[in-house]
SETORKE-777367 format. One record per residue: x, y, z of N, C-alpha, C, O in turn; residue in one letter; residue number from 1. Coordinates in Angstrom, 1 decimal. Example, Ala and Ser with C-alpha at 12.3 -4.5 7.8 and 13.67 -1.06 7.14 Angstrom:
[[13.2 -5.7 7.8] [12.3 -4.5 7.8] [13.2 -3.3 7.8] [14.2 -3.3 8.5] 'A' 1]
[[12.8 -2.2 7.1] [13.7 -1.1 7.1] [12.9 0.0 7.9] [13.4 1.1 8.0] 'S' 2]
//
This chain:
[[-97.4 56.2 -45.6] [-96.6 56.7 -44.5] [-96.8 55.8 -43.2] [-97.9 55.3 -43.0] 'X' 1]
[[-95.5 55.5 -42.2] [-95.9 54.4 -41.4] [-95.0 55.6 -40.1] [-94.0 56.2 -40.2] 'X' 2]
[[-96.1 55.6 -39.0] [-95.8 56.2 -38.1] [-95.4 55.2 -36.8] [-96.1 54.1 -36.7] 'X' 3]
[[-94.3 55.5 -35.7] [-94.8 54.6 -34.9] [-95.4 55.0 -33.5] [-95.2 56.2 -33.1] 'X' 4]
[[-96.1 54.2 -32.6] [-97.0 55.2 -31.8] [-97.3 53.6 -31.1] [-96.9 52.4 -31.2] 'X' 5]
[[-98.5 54.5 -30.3] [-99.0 53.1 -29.0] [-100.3 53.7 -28.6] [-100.4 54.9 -28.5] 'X' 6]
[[-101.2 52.9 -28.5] [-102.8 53.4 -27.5] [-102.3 52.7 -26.1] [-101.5 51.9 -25.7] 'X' 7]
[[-103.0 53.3 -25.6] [-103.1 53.0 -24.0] [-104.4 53.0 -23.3] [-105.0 53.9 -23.9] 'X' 8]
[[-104.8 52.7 -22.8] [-106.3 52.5 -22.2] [-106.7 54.0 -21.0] [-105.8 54.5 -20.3] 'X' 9]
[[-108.0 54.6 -21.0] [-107.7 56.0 -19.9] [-108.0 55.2 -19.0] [-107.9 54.0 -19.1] 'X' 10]
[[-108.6 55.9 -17.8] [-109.0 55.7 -16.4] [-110.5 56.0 -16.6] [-111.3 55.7 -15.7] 'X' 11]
[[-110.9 56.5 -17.9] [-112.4 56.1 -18.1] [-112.9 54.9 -18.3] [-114.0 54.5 -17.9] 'X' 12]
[[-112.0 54.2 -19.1] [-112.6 52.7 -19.4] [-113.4 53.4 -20.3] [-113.6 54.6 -20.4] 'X' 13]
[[-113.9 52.1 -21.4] [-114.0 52.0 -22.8] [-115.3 52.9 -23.0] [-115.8 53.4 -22.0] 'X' 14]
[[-115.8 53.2 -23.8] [-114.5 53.2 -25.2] [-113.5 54.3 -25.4] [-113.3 54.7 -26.6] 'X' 15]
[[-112.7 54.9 -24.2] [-111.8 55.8 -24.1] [-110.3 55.0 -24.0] [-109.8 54.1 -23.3] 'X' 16]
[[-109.9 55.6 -25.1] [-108.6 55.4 -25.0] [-107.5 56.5 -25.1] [-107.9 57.7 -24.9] 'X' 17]
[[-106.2 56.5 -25.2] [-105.2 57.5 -25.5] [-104.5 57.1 -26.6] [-104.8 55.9 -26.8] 'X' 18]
[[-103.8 57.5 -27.4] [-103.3 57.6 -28.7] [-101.9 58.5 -28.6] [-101.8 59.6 -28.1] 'X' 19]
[[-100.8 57.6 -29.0] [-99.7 58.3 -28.7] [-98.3 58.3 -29.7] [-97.3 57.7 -29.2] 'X' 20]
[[-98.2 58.7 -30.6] [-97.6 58.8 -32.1] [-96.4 59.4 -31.5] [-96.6 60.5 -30.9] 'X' 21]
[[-95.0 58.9 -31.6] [-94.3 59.9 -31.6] [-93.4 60.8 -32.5] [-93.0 60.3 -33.5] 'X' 22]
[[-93.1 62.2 -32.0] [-93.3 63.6 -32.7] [-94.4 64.4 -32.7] [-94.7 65.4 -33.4] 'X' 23]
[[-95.2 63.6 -31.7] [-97.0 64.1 -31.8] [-96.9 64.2 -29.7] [-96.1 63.6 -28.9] 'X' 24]
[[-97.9 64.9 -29.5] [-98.4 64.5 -28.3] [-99.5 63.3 -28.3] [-100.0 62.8 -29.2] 'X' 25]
[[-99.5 62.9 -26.7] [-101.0 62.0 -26.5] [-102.4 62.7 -26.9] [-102.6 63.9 -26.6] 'X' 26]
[[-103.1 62.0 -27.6] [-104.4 62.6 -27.9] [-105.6 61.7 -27.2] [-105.5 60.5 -27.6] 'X' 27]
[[-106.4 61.9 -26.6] [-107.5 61.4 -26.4] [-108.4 61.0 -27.3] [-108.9 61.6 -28.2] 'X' 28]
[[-108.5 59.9 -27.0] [-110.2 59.2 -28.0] [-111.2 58.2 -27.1] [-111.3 57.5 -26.1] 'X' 29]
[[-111.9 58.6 -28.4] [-113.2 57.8 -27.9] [-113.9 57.4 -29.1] [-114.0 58.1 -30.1] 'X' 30]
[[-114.3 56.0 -29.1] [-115.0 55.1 -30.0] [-116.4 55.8 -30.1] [-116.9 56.2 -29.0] 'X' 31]
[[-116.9 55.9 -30.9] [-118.4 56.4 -31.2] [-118.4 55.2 -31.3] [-118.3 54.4 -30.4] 'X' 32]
[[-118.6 54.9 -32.3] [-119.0 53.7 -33.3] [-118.6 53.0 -34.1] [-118.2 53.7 -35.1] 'X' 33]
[[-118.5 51.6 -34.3] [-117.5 50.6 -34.7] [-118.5 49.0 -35.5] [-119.5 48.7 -35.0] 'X' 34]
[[-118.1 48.5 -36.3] [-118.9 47.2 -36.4] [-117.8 46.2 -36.6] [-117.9 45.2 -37.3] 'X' 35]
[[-116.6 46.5 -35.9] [-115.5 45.7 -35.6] [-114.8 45.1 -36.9] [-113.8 44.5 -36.8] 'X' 36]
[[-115.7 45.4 -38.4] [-115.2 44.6 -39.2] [-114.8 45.4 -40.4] [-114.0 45.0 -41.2] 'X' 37]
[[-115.6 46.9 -40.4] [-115.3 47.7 -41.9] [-115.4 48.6 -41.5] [-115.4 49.3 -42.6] 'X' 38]
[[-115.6 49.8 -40.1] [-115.1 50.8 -39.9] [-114.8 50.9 -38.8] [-114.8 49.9 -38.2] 'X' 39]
[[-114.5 52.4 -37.9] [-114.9 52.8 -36.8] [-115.1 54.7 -36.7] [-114.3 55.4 -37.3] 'X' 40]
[[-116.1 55.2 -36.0] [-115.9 56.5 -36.3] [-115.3 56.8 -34.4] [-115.6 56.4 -33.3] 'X' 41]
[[-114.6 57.6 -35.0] [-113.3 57.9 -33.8] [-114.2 59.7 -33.3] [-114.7 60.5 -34.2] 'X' 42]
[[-114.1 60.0 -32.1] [-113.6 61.9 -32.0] [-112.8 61.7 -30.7] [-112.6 60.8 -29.9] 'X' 43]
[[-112.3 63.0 -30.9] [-110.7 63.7 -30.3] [-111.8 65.4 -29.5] [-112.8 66.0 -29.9] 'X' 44]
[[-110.6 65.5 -28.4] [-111.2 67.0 -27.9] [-109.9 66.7 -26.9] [-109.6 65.8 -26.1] 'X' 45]
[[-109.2 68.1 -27.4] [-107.9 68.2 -26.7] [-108.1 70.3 -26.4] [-108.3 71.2 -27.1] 'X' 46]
[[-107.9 70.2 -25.1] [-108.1 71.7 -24.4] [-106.7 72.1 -24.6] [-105.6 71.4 -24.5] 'X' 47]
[[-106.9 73.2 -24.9] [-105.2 74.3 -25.1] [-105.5 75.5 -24.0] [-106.4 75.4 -23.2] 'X' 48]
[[-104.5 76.5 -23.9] [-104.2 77.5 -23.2] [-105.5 78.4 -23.1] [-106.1 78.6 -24.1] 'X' 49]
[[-106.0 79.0 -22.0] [-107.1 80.2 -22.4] [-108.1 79.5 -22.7] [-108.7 80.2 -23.5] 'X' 50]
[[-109.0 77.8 -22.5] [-109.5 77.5 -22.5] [-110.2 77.5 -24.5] [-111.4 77.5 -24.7] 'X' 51]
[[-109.2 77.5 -25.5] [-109.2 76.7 -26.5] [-109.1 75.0 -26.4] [-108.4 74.2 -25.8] 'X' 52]
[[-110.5 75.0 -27.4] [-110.4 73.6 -27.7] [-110.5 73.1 -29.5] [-110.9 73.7 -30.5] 'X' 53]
[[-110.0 72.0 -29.3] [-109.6 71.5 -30.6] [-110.1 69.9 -30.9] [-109.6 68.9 -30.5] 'X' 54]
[[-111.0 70.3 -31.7] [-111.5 68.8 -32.0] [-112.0 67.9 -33.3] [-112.4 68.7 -34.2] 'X' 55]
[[-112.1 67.1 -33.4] [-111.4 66.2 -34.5] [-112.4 64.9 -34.2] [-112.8 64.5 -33.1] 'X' 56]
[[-112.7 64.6 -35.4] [-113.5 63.6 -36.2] [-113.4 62.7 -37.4] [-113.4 63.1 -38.5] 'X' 57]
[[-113.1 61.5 -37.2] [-112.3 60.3 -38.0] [-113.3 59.4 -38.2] [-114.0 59.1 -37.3] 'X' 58]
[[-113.5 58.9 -39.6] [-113.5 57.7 -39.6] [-112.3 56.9 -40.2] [-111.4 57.4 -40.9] 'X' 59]
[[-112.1 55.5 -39.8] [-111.1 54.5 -40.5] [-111.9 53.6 -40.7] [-112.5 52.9 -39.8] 'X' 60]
[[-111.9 53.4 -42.0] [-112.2 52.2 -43.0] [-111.1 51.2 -42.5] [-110.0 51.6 -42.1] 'X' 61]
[[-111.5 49.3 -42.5] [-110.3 48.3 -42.1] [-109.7 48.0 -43.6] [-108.8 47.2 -43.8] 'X' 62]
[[-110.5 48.8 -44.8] [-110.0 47.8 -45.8] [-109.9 49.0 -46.9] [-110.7 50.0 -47.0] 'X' 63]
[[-109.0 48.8 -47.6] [-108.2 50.6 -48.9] [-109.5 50.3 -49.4] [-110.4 51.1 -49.1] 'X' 64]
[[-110.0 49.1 -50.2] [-110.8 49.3 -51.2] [-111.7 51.0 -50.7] [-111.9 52.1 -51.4] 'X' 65]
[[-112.2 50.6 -49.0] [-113.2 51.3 -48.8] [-112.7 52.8 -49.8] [-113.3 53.4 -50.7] 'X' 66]
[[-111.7 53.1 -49.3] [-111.0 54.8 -49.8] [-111.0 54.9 -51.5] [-111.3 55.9 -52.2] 'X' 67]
[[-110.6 53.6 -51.9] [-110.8 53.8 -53.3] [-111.8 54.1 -54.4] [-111.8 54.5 -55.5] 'X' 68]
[[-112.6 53.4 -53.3] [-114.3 53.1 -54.2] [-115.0 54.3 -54.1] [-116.2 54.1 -54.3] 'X' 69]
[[-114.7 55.5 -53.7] [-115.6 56.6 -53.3] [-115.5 57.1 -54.7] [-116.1 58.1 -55.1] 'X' 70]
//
């Protein structure tokens, strides 16, 4: 599936960024942790109405093998 979309940098400065898919809203991120070469683990925390929140935890592998080999 190929989506198209854009990051943008916040006004926090790194490792905050925005994320922005369209058909989707902007989502907020932030880099936990990365070794620039075979993964990064990403989280998300987006506030809704009534003080709901919604949050989300990613890793991305840079390479399929990673996905396949499990």
């Amino acid at each position: 599936m190929k989506r198209n979309g854009q990051i943008l940098p916040m006004p926090l400065g790194d490792p905050h960024l925005s994320v922005d898919y369209e058909g989707s809203w902007i989502a907020p991120y932030v880099i936990l942790d990365t070794d620039y070469e075979n993964f990064s683990c990403i989280y998300s925390c987006t506030e809704y109405n009534f003080g709901y929140y919604s949050d989300f935890s990613f890793i991305f592998p840079a390479r399929q093998a990673f996905l396949t080999n499990t």
